[in-house]
Legacy VTK file of the C-alpha trace (Angstrom):
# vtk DataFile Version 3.0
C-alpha trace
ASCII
DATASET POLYDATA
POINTS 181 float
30.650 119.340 281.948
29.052 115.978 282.601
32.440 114.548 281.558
34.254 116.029 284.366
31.499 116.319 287.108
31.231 112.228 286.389
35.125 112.213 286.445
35.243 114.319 289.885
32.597 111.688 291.301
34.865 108.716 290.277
38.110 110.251 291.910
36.598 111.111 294.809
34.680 107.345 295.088
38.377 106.144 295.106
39.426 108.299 297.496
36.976 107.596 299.881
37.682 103.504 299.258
39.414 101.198 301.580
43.456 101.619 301.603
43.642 97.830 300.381
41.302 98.386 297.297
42.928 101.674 296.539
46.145 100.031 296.719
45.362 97.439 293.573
43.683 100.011 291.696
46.806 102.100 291.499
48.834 98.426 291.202
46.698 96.353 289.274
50.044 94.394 288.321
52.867 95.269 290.446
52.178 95.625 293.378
53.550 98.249 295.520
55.542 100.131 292.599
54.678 102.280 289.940
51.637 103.501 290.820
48.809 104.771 288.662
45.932 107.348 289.267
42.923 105.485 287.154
41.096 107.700 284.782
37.995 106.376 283.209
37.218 109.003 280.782
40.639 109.011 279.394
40.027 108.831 275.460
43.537 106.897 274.185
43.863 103.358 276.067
45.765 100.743 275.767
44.447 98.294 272.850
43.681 94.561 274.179
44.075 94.140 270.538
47.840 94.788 270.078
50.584 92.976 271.309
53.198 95.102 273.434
56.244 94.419 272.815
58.389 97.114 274.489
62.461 97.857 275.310
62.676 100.229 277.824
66.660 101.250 278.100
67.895 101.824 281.084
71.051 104.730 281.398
70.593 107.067 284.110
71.504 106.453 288.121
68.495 107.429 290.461
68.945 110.336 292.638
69.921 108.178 295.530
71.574 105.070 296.250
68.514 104.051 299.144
65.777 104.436 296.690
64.463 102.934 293.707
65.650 103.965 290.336
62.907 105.961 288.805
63.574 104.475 285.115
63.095 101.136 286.655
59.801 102.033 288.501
58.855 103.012 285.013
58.553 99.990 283.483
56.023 98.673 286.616
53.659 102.202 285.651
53.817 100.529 282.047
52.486 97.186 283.387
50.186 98.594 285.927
48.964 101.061 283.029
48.238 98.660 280.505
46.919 96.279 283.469
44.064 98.661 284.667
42.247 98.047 280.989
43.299 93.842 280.936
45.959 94.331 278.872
48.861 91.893 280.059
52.230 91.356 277.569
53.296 88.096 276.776
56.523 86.846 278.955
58.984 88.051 277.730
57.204 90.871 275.415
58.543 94.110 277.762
62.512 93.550 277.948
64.797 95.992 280.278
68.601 97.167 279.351
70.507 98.496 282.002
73.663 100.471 280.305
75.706 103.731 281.387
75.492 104.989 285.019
72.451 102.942 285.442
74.526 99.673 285.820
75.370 99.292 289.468
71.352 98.657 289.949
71.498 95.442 289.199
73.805 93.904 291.275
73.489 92.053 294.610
73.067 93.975 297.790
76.826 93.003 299.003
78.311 94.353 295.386
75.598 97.630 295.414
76.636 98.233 299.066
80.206 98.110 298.422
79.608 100.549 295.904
77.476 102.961 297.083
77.438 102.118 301.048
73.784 101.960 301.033
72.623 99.363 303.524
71.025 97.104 300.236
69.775 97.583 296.954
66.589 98.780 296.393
65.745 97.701 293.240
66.275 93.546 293.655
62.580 94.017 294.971
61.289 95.902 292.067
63.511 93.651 289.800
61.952 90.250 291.153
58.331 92.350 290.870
59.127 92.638 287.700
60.207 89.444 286.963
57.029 87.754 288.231
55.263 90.319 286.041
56.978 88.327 282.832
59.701 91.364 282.146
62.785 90.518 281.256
65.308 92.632 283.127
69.060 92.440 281.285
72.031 94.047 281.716
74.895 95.391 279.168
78.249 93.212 279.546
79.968 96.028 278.246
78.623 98.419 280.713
79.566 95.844 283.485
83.415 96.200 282.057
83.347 99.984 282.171
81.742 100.558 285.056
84.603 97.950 286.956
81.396 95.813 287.864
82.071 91.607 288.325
79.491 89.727 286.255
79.717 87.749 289.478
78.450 90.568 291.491
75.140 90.269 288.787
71.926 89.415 290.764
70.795 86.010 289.796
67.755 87.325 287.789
69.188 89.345 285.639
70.387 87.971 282.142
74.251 89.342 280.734
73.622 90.838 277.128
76.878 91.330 275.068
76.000 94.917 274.541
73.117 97.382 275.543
73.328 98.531 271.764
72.871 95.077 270.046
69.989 94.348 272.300
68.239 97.424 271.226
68.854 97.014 267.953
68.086 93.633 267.356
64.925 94.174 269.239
63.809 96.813 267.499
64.285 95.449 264.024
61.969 92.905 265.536
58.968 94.988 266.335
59.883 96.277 269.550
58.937 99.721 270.779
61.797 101.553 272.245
61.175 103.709 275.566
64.029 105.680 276.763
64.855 106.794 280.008
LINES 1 182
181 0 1 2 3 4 5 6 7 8 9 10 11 12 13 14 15 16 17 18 19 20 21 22 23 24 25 26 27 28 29 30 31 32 33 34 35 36 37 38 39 40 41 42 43 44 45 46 47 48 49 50 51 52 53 54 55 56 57 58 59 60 61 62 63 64 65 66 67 68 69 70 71 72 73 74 75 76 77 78 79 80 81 82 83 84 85 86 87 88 89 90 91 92 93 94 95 96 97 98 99 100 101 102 103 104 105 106 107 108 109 110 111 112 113 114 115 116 117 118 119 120 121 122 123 124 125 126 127 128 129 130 131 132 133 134 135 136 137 138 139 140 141 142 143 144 145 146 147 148 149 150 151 152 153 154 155 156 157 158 159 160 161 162 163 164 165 166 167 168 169 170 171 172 173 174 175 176 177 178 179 180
């Protein structure tokens, strides 16, 4: 009872706070995407202790072409998640593959536009948050070839893999945690 009077009291404290303060609560890392609703008297958190080394895999195409890819927003809850208890990854400790339908997201706004005639991509914002935020966001050459994509037409910060599936499993026999979409 205490637990969730106390818990009411905190929620509605960060309700009643400033938009700016509320706004890097719920994006302690990346800003402006994947936001988080802060719970204090959750019992599991993240472990300062561990190191996170994470593969999230990328398949699926968002809903629509003029908004970000929810997969992809994903991986900034992660950070902003394990940010709001100090827990930051190494560069280079969360890594992205983008396979399947999911491909088209990372390419330039000319290439995205041509494909899906939305006026520019949504996620080279996100992807560049990201970035900053030490992820590395890669993308499946294989999937480029099937999905008739020019690994010219690649934004500039994203890396070419061979394949989507000797990422993940080289990764994985390393110690990384695989999150699917």
């Amino acid at each position: 009872m205490v637990v969730r009077s106390g818990l009411a009291a905190v929620m509605m404290m960060l309700m009643a706070t400033s938009g700016a303060m509320a706004a890097d609560l719920r994006h302690p890392v990346v800003q402006g995407y994947g936001a988080i609703s802060p719970v204090p008297a959750a019992s599991e958190r993240p472990d300062p202790a561990l190191r996170y080394r994470v593969l999230f895999s990328i398949t699926k195409a968002g809903g629509s072409a003029d908004q970000v890819n929810p997969a992809l927003e994903k991986v900034a809850r992660f950070l902003n998640l394990l940010g709001a208890d100090g827990v930051r990854p190494k560069p280079g400790d969360v890594v992205v593959i983008v396979h399947g339908p999911a491909t088209p997201l990372v390419t330039t706004d000319a290439a995205y536009s041509a494909r899906t005639k939305a006026a520019k991509n949504p996620n080279l914002p996100l992807i560049a948050a990201l970035r900053a935020a030490g992820v590395s966001v890669r993308v499946c050459s294989q999937a480029l070839v099937g999905n008739t994509i020019d690994p010219a037409a690649v934004a500039k910060n994203v890396d070419i893999d061979v394949s989507a599936l000797t990422t993940m499993a080289t990764l994985q026999l390393r110690g990384w945690a695989l999150i699917p979409d």
